[in-house]
C-alpha positions as CSV (number, residue, x, y, z in Angstrom):
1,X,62.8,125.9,118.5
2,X,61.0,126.8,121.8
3,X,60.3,124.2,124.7
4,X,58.5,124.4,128.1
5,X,60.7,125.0,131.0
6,X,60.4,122.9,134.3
7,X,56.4,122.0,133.0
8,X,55.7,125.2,133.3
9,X,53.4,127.3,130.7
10,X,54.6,130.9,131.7
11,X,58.3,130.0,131.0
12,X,59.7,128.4,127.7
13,X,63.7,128.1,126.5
14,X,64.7,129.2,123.5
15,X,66.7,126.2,122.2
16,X,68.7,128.0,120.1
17,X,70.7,129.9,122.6
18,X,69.5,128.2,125.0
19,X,67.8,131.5,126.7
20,X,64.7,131.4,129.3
21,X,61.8,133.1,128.2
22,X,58.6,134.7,130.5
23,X,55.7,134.4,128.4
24,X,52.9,135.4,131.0
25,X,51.2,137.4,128.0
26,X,48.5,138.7,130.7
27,X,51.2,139.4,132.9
28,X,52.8,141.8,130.5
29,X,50.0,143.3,129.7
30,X,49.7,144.4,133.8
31,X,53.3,145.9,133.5
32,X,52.6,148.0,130.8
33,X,49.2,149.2,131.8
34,X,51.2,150.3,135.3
35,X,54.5,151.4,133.2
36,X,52.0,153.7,131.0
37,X,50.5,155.0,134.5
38,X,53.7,155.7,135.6
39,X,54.7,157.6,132.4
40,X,51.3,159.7,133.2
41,X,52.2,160.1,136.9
42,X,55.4,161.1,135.9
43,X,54.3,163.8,133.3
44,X,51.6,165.3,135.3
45,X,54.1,165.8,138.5
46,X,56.5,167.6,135.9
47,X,54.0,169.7,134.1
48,X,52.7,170.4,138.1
49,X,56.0,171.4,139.0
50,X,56.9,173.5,135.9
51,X,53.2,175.3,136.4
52,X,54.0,176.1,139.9
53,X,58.1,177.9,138.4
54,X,56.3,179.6,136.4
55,X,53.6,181.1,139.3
56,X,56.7,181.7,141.1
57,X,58.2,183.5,138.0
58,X,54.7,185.6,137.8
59,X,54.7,186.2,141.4
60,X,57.8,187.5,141.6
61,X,57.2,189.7,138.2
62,X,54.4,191.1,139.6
63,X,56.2,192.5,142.8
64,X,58.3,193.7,140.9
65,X,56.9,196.4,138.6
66,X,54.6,197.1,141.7
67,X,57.6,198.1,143.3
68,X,58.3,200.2,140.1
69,X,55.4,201.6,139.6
70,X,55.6,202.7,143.7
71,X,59.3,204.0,143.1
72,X,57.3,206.0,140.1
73,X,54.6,207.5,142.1
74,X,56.7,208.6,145.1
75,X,59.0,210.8,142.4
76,X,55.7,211.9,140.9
77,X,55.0,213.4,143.5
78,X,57.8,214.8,144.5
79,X,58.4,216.7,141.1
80,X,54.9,218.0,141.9
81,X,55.3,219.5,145.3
């Protein structure tokens, strides 16, 4: 059996184990609209994050074989003269 707390609508207690209960329906609605947000916000920033490792990861491939491919050339050419 539920009962309204202090006249209010938005709170009731549970008789049972005597717990308080929020019941703002709208309310809850609000906090997980934002909460969902949040998850979104959250995601995005992390995907963002991972994107820019792995530009970093690319970037740092990239000098890499250029430097090889330099280090090839200059003995290239030294076999050739």
């Amino acid at each position: 059996m539920k009962a309204n707390f202090e006249n209010r609508s938005d709170i009731i207690r549970d008789m049972n184990n005597k717990a308080i209960l929020y019941v703002n329906k709208e309310k809850l609605l609000d906090y997980k609209s934002k909460k969902e947000l949040t998850n979104k916000y959250d995601n995005l920033t992390s995907d963002i994050n991972n994107i820019k490792n792995e530009i970093k990861d690319l970037k740092n491939n990239l000098k890499e074989l250029i430097s090889c491919m330099k280090e090839t050339l200059q003995n290239e050419n030294r076999k050739i003269n």
